[in-house]
Gaussian input, Z-matrix of N, CA and C with variables (Angstrom, degrees):
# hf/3-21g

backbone

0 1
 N
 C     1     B1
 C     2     B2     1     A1
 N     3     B3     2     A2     1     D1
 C     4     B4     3     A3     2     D2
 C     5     B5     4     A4     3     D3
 N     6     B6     5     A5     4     D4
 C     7     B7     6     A6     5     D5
 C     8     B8     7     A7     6     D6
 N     9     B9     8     A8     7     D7
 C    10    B10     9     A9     8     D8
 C    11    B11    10    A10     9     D9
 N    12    B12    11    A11    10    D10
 C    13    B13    12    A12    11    D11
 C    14    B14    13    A13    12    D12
 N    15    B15    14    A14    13    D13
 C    16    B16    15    A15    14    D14
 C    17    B17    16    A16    15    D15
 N    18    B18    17    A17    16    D16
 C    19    B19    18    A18    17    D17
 C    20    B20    19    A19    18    D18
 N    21    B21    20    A20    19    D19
 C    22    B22    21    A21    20    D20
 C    23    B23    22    A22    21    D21
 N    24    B24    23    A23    22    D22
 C    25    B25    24    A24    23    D23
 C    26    B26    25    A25    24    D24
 N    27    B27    26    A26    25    D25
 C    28    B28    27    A27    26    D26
 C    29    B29    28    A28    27    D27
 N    30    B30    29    A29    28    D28
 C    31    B31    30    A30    29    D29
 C    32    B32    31    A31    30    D30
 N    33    B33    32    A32    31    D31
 C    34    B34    33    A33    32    D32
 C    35    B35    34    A34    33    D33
 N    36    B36    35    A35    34    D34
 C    37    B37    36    A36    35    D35
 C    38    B38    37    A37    36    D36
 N    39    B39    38    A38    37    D37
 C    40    B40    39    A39    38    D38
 C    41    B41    40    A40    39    D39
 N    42    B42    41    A41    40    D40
 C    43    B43    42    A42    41    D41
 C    44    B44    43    A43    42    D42
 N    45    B45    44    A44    43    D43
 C    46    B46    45    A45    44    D44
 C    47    B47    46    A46    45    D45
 N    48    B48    47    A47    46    D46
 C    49    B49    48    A48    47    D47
 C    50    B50    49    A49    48    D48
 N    51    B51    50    A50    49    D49
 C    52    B52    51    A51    50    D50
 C    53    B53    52    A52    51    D51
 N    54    B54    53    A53    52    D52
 C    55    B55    54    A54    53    D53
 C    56    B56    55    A55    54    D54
 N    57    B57    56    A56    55    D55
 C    58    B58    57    A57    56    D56
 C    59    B59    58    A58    57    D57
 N    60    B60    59    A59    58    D58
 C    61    B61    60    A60    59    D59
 C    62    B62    61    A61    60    D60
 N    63    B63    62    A62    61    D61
 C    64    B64    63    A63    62    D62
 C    65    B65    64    A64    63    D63
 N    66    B66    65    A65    64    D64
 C    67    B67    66    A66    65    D65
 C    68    B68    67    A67    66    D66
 N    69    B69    68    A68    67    D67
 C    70    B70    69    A69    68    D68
 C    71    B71    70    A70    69    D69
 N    72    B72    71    A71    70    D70
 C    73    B73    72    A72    71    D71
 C    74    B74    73    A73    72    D72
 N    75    B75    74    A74    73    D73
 C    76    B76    75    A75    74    D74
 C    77    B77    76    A76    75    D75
 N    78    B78    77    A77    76    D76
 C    79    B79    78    A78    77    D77
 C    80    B80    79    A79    78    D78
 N    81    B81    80    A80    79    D79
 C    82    B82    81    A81    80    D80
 C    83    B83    82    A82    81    D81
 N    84    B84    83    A83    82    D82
 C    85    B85    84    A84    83    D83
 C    86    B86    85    A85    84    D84
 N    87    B87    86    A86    85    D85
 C    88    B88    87    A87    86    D86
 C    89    B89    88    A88    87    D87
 N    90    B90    89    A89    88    D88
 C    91    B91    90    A90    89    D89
 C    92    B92    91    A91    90    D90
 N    93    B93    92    A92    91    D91
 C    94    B94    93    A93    92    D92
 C    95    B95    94    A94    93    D93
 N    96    B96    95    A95    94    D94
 C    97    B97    96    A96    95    D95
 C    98    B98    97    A97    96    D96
 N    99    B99    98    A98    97    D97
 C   100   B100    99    A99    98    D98
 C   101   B101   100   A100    99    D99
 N   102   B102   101   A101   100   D100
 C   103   B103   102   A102   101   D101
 C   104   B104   103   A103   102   D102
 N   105   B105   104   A104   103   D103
 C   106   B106   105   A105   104   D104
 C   107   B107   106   A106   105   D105
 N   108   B108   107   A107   106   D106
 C   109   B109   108   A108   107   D107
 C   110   B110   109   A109   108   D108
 N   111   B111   110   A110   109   D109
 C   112   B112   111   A111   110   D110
 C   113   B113   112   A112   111   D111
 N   114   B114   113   A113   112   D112
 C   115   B115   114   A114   113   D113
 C   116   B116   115   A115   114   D114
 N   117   B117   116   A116   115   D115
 C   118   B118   117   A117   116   D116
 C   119   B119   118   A118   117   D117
 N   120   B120   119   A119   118   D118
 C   121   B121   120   A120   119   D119
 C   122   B122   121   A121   120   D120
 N   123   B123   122   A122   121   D121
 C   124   B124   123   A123   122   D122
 C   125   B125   124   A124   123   D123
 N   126   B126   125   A125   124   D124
 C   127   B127   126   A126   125   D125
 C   128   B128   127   A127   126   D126
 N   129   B129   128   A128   127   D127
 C   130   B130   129   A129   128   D128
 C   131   B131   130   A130   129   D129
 N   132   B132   131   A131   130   D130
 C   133   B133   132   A132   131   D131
 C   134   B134   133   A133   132   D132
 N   135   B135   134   A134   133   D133
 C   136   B136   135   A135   134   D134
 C   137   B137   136   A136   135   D135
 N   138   B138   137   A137   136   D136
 C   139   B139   138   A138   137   D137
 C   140   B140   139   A139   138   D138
 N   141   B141   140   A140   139   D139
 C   142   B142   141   A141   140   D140
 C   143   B143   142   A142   141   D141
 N   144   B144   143   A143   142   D142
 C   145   B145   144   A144   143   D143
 C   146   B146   145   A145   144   D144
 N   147   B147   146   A146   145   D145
 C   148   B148   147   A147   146   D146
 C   149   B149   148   A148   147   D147
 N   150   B150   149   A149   148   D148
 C   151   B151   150   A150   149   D149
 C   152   B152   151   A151   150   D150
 N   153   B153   152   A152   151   D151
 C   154   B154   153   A153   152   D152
 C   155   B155   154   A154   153   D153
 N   156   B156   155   A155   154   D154
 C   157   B157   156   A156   155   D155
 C   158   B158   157   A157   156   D156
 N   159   B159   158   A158   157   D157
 C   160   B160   159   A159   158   D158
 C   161   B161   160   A160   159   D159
 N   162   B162   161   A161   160   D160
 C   163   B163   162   A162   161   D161
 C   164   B164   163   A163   162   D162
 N   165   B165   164   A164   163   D163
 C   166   B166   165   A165   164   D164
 C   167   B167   166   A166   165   D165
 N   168   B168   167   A167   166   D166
 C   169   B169   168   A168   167   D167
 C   170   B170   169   A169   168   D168
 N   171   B171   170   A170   169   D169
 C   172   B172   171   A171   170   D170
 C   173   B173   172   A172   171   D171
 N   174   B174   173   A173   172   D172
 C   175   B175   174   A174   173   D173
 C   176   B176   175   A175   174   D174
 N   177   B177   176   A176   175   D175
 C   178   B178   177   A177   176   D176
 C   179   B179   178   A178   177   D177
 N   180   B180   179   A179   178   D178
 C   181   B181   180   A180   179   D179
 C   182   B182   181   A181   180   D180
 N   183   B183   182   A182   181   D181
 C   184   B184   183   A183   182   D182
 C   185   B185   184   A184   183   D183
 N   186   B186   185   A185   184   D184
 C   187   B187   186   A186   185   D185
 C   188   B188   187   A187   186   D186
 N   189   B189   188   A188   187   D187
 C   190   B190   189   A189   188   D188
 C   191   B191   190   A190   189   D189
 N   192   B192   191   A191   190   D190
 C   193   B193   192   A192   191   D191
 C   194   B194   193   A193   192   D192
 N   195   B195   194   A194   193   D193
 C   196   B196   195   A195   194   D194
 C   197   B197   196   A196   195   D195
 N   198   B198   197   A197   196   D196
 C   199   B199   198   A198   197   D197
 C   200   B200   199   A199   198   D198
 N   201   B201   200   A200   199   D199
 C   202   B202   201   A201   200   D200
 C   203   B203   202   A202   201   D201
 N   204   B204   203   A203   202   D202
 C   205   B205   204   A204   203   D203
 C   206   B206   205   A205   204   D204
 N   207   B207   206   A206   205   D205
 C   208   B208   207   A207   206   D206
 C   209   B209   208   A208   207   D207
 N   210   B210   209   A209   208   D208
 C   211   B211   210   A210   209   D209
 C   212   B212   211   A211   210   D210
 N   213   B213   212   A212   211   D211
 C   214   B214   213   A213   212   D212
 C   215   B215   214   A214   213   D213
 N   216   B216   215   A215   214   D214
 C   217   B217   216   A216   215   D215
 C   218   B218   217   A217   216   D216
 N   219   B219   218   A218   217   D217
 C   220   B220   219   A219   218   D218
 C   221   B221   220   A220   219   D219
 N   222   B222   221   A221   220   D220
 C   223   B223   222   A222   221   D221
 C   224   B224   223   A223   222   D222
 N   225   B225   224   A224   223   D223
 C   226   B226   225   A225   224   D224
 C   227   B227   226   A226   225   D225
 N   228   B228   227   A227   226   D226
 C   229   B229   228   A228   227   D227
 C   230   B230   229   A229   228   D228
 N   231   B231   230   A230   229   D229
 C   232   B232   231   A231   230   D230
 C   233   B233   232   A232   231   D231
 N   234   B234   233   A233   232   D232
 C   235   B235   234   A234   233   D233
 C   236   B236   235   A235   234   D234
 N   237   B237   236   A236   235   D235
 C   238   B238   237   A237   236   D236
 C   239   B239   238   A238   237   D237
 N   240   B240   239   A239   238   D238
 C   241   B241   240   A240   239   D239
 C   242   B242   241   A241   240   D240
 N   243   B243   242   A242   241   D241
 C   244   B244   243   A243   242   D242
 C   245   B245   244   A244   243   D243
 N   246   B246   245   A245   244   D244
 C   247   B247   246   A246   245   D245
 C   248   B248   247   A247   246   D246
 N   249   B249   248   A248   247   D247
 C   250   B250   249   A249   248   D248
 C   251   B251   250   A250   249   D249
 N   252   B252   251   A251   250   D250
 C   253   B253   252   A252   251   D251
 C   254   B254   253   A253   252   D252
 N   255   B255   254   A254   253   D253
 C   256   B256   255   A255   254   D254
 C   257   B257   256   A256   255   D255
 N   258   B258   257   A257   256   D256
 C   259   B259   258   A258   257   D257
 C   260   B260   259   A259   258   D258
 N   261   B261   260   A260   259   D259
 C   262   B262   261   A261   260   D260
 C   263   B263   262   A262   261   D261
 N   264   B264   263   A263   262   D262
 C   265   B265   264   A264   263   D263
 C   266   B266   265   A265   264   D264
 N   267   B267   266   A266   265   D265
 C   268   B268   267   A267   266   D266
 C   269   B269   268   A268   267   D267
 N   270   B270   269   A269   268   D268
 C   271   B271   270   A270   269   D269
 C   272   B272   271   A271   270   D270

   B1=1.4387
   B2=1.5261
   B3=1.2511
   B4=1.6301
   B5=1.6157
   B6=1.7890
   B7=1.4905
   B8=1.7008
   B9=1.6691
   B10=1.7217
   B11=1.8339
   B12=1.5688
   B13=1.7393
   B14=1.6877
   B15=1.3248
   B16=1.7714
   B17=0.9277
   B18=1.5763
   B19=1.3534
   B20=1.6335
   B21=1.6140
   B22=1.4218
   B23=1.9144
   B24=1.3109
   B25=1.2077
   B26=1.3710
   B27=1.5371
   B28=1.7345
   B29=1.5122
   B30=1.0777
   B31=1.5303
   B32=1.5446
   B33=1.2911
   B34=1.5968
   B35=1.6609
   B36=1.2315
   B37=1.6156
   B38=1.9294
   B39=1.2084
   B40=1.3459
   B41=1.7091
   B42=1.8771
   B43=1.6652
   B44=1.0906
   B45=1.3215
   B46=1.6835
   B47=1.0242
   B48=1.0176
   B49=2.0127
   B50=1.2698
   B51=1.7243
   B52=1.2610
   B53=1.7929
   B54=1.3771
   B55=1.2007
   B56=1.9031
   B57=1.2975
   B58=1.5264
   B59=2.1087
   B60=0.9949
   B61=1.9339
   B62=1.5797
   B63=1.3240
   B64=1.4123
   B65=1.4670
   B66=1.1569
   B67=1.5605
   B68=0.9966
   B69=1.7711
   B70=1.4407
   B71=1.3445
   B72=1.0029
   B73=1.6342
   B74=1.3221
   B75=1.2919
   B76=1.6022
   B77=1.4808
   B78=1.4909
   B79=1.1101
   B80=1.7963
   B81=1.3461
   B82=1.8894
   B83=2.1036
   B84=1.1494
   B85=1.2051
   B86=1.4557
   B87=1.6554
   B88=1.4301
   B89=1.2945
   B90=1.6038
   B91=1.7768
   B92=1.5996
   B93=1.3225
   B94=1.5366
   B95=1.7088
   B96=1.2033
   B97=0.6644
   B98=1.6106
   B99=1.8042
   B100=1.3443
   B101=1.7073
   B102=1.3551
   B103=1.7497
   B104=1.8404
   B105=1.9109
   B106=1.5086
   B107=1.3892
   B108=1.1555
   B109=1.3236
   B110=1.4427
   B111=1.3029
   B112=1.8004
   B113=1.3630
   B114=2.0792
   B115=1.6180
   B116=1.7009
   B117=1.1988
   B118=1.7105
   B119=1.5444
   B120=1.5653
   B121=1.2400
   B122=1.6734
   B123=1.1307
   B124=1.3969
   B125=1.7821
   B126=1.4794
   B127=1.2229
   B128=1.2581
   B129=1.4121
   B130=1.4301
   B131=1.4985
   B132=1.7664
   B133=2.0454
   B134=1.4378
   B135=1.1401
   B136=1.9398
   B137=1.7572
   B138=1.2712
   B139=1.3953
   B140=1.8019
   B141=1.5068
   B142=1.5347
   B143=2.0266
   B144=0.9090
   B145=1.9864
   B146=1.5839
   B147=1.4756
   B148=1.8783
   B149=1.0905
   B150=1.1734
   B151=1.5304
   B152=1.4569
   B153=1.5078
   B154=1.5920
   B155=1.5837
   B156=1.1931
   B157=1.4535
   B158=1.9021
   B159=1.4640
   B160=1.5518
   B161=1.3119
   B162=1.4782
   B163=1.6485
   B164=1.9508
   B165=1.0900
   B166=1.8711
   B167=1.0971
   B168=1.4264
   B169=1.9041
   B170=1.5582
   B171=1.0777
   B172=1.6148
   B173=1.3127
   B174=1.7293
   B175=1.2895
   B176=1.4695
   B177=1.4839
   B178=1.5210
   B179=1.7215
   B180=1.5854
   B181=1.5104
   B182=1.7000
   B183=1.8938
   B184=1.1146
   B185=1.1486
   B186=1.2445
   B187=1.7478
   B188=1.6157
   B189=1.4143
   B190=1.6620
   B191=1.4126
   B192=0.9366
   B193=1.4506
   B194=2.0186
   B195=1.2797
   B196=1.6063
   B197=2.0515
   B198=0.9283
   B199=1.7316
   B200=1.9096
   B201=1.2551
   B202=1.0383
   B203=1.4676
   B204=1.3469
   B205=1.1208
   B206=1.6568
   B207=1.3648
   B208=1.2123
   B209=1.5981
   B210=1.4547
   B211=2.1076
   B212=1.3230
   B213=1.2675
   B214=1.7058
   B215=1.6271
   B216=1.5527
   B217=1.6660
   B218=1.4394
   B219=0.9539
   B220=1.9548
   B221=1.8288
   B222=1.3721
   B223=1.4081
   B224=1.3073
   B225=1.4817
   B226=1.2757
   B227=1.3775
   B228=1.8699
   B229=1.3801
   B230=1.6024
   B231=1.0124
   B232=1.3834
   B233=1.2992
   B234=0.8267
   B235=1.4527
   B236=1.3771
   B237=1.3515
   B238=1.7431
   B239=2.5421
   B240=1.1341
   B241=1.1016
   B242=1.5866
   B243=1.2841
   B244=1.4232
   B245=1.2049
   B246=1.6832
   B247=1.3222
   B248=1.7724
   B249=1.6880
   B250=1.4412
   B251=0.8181
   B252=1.5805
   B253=1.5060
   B254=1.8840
   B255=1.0885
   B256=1.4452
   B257=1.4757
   B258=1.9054
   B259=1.3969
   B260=1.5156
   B261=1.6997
   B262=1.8609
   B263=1.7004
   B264=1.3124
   B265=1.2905
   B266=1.2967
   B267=1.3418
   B268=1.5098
   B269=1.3393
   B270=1.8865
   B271=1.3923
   B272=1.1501
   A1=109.54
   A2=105.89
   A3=106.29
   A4=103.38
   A5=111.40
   A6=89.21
   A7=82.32
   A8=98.96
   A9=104.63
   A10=112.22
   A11=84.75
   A12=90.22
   A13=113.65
   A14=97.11
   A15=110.35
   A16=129.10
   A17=119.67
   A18=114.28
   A19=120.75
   A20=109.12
   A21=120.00
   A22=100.39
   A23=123.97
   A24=127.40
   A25=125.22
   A26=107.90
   A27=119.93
   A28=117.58
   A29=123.86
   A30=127.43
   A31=116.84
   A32=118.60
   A33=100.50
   A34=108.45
   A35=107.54
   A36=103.24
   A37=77.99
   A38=107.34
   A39=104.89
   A40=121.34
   A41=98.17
   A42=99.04
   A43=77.76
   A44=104.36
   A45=126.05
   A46=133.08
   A47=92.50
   A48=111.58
   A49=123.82
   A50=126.13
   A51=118.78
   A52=104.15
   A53=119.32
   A54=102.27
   A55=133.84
   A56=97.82
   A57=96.71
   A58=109.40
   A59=93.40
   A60=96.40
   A61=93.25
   A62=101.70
   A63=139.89
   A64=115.65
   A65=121.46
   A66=120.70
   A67=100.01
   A68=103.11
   A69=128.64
   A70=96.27
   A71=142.02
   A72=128.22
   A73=120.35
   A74=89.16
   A75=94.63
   A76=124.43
   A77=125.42
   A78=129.29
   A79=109.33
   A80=121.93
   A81=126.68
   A82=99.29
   A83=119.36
   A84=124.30
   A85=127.82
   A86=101.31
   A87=127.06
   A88=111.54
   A89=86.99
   A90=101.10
   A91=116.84
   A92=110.46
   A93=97.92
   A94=117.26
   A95=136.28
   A96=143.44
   A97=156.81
   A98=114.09
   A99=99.02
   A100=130.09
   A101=113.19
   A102=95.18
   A103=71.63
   A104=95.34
   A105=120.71
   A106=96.62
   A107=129.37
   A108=135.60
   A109=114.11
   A110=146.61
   A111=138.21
   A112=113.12
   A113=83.92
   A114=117.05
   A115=95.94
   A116=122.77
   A117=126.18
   A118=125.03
   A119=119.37
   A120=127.73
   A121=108.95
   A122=134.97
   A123=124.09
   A124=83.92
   A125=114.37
   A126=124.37
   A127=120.93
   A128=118.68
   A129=108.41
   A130=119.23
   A131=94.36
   A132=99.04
   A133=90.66
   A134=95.29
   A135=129.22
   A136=87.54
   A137=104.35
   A138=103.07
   A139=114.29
   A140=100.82
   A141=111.67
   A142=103.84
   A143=109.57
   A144=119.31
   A145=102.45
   A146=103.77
   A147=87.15
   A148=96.90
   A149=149.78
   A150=153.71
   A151=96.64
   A152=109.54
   A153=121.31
   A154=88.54
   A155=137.59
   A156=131.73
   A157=103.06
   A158=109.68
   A159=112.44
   A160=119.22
   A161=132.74
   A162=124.16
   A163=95.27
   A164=93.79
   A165=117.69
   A166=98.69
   A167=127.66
   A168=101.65
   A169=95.67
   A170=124.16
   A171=128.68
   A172=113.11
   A173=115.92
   A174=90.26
   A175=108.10
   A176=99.48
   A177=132.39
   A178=97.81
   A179=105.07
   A180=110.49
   A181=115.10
   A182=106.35
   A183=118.88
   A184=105.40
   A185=119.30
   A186=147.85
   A187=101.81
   A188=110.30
   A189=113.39
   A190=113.57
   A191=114.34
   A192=105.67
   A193=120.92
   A194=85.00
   A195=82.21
   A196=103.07
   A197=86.71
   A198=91.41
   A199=96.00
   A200=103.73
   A201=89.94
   A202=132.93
   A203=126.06
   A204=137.83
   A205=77.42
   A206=135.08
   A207=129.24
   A208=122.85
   A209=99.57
   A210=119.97
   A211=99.81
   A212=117.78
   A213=115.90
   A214=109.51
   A215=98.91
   A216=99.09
   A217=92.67
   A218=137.80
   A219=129.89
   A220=105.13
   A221=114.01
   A222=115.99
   A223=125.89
   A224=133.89
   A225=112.99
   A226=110.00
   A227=123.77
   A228=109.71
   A229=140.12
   A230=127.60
   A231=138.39
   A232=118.13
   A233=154.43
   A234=161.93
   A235=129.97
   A236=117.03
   A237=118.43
   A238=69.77
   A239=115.65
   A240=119.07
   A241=102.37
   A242=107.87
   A243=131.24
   A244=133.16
   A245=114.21
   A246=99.75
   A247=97.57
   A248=116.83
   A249=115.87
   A250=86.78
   A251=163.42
   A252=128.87
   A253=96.67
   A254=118.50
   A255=110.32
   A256=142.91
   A257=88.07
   A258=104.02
   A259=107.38
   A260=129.31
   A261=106.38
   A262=107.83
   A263=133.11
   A264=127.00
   A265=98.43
   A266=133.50
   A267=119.12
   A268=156.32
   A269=102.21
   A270=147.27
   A271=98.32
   D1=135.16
   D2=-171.34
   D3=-83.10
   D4=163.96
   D5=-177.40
   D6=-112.48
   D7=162.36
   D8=171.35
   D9=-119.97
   D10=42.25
   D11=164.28
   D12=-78.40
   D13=130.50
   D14=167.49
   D15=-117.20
   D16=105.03
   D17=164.07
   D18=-43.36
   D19=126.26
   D20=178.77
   D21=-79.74
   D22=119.80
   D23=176.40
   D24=-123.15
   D25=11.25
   D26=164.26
   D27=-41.68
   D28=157.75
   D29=-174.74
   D30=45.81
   D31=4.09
   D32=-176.03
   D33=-83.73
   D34=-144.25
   D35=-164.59
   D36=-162.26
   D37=130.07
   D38=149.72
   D39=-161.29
   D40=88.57
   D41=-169.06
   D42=111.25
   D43=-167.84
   D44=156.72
   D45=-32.90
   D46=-45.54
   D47=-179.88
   D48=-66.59
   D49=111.97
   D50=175.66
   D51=-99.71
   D52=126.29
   D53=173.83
   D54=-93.66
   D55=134.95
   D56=-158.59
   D57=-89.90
   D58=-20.61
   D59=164.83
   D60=158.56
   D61=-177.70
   D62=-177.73
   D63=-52.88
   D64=116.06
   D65=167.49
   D66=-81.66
   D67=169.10
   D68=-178.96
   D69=-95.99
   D70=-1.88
   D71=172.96
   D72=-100.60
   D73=126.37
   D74=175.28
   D75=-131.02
   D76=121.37
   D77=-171.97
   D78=-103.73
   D79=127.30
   D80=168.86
   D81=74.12
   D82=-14.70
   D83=-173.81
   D84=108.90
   D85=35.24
   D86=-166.18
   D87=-128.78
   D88=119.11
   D89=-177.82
   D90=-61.94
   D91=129.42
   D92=170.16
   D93=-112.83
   D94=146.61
   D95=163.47
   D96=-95.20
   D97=119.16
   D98=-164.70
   D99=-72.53
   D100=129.90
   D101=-157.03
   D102=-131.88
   D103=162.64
   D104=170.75
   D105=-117.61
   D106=113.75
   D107=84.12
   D108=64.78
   D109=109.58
   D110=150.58
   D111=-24.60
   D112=-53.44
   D113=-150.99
   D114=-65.79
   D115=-26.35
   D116=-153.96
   D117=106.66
   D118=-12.00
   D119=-169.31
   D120=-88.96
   D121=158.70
   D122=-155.38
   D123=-141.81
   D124=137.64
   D125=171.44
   D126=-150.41
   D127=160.07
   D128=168.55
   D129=-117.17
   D130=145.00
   D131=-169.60
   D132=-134.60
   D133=160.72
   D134=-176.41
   D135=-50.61
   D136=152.23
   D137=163.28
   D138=-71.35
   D139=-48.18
   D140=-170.91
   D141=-69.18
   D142=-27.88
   D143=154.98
   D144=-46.24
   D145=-46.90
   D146=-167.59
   D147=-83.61
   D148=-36.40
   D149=-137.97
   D150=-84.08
   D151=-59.71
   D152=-161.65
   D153=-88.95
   D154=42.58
   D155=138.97
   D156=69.09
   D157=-9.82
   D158=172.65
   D159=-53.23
   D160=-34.74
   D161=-172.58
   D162=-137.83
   D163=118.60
   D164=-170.74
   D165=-109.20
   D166=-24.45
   D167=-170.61
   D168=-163.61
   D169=174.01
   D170=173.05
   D171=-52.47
   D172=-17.62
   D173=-140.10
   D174=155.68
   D175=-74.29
   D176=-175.67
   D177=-30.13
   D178=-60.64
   D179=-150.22
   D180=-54.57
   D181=-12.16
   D182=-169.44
   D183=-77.48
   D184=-43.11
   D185=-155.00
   D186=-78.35
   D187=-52.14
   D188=161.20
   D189=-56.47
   D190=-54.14
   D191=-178.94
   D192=-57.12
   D193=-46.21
   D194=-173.63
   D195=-65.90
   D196=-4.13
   D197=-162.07
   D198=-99.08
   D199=-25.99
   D200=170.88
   D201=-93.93
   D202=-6.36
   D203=-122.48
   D204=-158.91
   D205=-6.22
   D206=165.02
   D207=63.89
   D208=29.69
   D209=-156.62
   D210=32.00
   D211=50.92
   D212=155.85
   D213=-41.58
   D214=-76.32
   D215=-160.32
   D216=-91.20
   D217=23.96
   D218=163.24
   D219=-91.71
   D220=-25.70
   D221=-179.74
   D222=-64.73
   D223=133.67
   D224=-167.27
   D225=-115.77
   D226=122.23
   D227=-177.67
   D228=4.80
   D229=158.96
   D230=175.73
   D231=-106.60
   D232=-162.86
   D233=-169.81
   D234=152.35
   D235=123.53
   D236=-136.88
   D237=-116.30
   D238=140.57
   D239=162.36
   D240=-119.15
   D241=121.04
   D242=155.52
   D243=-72.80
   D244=149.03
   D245=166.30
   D246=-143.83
   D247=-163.56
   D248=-173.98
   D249=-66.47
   D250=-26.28
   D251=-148.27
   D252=-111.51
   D253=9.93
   D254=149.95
   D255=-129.77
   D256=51.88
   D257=177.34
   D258=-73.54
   D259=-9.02
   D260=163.24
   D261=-63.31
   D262=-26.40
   D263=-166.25
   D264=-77.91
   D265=-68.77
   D266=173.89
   D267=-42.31
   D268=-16.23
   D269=152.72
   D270=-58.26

């Protein structure tokens, strides 16, 4: 028997995210929740997402980061392919 206990998570804060009540959507039998944003943007996340520290912000927190950090570590190597006719570059 499944149980239909819900954690109540109105007014908390977790990350960015303050959550403002209960959405009407529900996906597998999982409450989601409507939360605002630092930034101003309003979304909805899993309850067990806010809890377990998985979803912190709309969004935003990604967007700061890459912006700050200039997609340092989001960039993925380069790779120069050679051939015999550019043995002056390897010289």
């Amino acid at each position: 028997m499944k149980s239909t206990f819900q954690i109540d998570e109105t007014g908390k804060k977790y990350g960015r995210l303050t959550v403002l009540g209960i959405s009407e959507k529900k996906k597998e039998g999982k409450s989601h929740w409507l939360c605002k944003c630092d930034c101003g943007n309003e979304t909805e996340v899993i309850g067990y997402n806010l809890r377990k520290k998985i979803t912190r912000s709309c969004g935003c927190l990604l967007s700061d980061h890459q912006r700050r950090y200039s997609y340092k570590y989001l960039k993925k190597p380069k790779f120069m392919l050679l051939d015999s006719d550019d043995e002056d570059i390897i010289r």
